[in-house]
C-alpha positions in Angstrom: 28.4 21.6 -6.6 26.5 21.4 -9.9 24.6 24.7 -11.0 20.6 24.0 -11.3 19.9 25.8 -14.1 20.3 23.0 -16.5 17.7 20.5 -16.1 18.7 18.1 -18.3 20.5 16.0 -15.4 17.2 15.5 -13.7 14.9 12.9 -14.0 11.2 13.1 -12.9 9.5 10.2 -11.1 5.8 9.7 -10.0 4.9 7.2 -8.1 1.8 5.9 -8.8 1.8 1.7 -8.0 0.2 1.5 -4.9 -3.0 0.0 -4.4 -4.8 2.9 -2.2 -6.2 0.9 0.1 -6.4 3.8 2.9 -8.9 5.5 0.1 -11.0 2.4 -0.1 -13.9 2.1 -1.4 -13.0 5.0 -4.2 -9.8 2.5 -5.3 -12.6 0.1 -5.9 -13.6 1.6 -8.6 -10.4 3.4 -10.0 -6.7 3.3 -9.1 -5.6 5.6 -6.9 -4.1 7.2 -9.4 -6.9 8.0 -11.7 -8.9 9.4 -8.8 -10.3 12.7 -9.5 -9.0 16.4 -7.8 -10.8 19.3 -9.4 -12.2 17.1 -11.8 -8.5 16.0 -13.0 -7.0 12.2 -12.2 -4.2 13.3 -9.9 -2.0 11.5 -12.0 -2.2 14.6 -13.9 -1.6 16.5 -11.2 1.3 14.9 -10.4 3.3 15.1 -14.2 2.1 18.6 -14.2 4.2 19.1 -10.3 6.9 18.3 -12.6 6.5 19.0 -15.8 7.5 22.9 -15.3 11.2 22.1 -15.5 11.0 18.6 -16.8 10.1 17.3 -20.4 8.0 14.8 -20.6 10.5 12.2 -21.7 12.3 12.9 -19.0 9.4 12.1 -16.4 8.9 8.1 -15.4 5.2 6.8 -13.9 6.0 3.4 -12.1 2.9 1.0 -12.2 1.3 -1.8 -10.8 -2.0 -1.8 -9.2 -4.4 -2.0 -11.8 -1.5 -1.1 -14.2 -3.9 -1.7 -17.7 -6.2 1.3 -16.6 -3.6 3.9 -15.5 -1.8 3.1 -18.9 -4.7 4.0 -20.9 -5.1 6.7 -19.4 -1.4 7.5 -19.9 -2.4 6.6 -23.9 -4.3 9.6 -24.0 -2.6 12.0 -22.7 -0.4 14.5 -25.4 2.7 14.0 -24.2 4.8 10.4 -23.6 6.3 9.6 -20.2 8.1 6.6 -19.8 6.2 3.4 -17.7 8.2 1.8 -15.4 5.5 -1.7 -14.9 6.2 -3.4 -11.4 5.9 -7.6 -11.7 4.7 -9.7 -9.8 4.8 -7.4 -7.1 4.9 -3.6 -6.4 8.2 -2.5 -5.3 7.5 0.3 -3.0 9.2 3.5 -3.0 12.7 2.8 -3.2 12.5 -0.6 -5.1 10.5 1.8 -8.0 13.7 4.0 -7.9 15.8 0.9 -8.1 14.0 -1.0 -11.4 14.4 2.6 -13.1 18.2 3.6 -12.5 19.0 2.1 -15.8 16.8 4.7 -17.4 17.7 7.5 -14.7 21.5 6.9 -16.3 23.1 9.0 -14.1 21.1 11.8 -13.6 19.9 12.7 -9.7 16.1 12.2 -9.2 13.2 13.8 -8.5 10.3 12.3 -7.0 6.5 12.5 -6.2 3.4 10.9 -4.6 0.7 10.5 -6.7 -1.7 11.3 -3.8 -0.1 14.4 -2.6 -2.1 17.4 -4.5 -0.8 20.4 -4.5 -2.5 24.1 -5.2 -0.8 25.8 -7.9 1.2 28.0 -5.6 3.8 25.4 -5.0 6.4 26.1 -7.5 8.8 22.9 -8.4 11.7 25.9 -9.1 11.8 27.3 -6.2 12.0 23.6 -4.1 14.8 23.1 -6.1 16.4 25.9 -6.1 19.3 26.2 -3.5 19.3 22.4 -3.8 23.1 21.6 -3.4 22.5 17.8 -5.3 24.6 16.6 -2.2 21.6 15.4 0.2 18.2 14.4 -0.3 16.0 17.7 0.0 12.4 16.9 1.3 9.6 19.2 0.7 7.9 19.9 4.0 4.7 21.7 5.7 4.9 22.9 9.5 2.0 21.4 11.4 2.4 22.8 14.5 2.6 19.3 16.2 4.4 16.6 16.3 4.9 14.7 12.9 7.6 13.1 10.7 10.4 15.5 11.8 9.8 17.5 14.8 6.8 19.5 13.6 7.3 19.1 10.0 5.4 16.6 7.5 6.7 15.3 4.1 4.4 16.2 1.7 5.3 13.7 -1.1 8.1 15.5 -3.1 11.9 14.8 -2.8 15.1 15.8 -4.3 17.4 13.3 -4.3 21.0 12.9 -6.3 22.5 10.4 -8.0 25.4 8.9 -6.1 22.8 8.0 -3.2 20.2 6.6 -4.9 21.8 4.5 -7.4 22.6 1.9 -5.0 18.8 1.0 -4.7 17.4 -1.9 -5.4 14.5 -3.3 -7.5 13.1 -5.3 -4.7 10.2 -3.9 -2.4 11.8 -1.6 -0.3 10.9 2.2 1.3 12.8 5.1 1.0 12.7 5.9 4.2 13.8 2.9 5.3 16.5 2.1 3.1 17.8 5.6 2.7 15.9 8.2 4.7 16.8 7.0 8.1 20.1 6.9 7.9 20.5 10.5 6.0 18.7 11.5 9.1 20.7 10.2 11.6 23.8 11.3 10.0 22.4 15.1 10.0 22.2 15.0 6.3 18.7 15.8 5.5 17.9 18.7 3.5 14.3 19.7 4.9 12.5 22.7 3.3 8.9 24.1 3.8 6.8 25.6 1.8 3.3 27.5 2.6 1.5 26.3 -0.4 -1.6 23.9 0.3 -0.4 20.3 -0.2 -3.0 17.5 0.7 -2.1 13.6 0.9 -5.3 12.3 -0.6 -4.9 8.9 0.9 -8.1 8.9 3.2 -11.8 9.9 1.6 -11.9 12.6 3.9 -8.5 14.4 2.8 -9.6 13.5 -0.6 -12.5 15.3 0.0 -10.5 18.1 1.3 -8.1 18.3 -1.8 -11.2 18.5 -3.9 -12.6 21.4 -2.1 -9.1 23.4 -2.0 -9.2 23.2 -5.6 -12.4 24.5 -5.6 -12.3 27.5 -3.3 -14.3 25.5 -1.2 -17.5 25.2 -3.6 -18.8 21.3 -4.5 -17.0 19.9 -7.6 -19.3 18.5 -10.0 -18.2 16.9 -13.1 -19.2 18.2 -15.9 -20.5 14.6 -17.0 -22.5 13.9 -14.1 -26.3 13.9 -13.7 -27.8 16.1 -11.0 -31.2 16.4 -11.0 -33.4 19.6 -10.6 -34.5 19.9 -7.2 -31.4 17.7 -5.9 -29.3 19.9 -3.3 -25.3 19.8 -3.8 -22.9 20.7 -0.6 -19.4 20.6 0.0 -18.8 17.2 -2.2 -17.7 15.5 -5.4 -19.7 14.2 -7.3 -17.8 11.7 -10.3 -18.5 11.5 -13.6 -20.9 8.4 -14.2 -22.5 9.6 -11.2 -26.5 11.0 -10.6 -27.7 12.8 -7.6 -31.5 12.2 -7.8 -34.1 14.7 -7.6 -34.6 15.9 -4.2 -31.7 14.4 -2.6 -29.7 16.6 -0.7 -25.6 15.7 -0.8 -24.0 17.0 2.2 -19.9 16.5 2.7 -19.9 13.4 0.2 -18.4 11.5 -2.4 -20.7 10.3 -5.0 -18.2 7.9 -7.3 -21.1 6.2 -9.8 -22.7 3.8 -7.5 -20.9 4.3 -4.7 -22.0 7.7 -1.9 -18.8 7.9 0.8 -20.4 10.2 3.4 -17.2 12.1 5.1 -18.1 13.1 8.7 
């Protein structure tokens, strides 16, 4: 068993190619991926889940959907991550594994949703730590009902080591599917949980509900936005590029520039 200490066998992975059509009509407007939490794209999010014990360089952002916007956005940010751009066709979860394993070079992987956010109380450390680099480790919340395993839900992170996930492919594929399943039938699954909020932002109303938990629970307003006196702000987001228009009252909304997503 390898210690964990040194991180420099670990490669980060965010995936961020699919074409959100669950958060519709938000992914109209802007990839998934560039889809503001807190007033933040959660791509951002996402490198910073990682970028506690992982350099950038080390951290890979696979692309397709709108690819040309999510790489300017990637222009801008300090720090370089490598693009891993999916043609003609976006390769899913384990196909994006699969087109990167030449830069992976050996080293075990680990992996996240771009549309899972996370409040800053979940720790990338501690899921790894205890990690034996054996079995894929899944990062888990206990719903109290019946959900992906027993009462547990993935929550878009995963540990998973080299000498499993090197025989991927770059053709669309799932991890589950390809590699998942049958780690879970064999008993293999490494499944931890963790109490910190984590929110799959792939409907408007859990989007909704990711923005809020980042807020305390107060609207989040971006600073470039318009709202005009006398207009009444509640429990929503409002975009930048957006206006809420004097004596309009925003109750449990979305407001994406021309677009208003009422969340009921």
């Amino acid at each position: 068993m390898r210690e964990i200490g040194d991180m420099s066998d670990l490669a980060g992975v965010v995936l961020a190619a699919g074409a959100g059509t669950r958060l519709a009509p938000l992914t109209r407007l802007r990839p998934k991926a560039l889809c503001p939490v807190g007033n933040r794209p959660l791509l951002d999010h996402a490198i910073e889940r990682l970028a506690p014990v992982l350099p950038a360089e080390s951290i890979a952002v696979n692309l397709h959907h709108r690819a040309h916007l999510v790489e300017e956005h990637l222009d801008r940010l300090p720090d370089v991550v490598h693009r891993s751009r999916e043609r003609p066709q976006a390769l899913g979860t384990a196909g994006a594994i699969g087109a990167l394993l030449p830069w992976v070079d050996g080293r075990d992987v680990a992996v996240t949703n771009v549309d899972a956010w996370s409040s800053p109380a979940l720790d990338l450390a501690e899921v790894i730590d205890g990690w034996d680099r054996e079995r894929v480790r899944l990062l888990t919340v206990d719903v109290g009902e019946e959900a992906d395993f027993g009462t547990l839900r993935y929550c878009g992170l995963a540990l998973m080591p080299h000498h499993l996930v090197r025989h991927l492919r770059a053709e669309p594929s799932g991890l589950y599917e390809v590699l998942w399943r049958r780690e879970r039938e064999a008993g293999r699954l490494d499944l931890v949980t963790t109490d910190a909020e984590v929110i799959d932002c792939g409907t408007p109303h859990d989007y909704l509900r990711a923005n809020l938990a980042s807020s305390g629970g107060t609207s989040v307003v971006h600073p470039e936005a318009r709202v005009a006196d006398g207009a009444v702000v509640e429990r929503s987001v409002v975009w930048d590029r957006s206006e809420v228009h004097h004596r309009e009252h925003l109750v449990s909304a979305i407001r994406a520039e021309h677009l208003t997503v009422l969340v009921r």
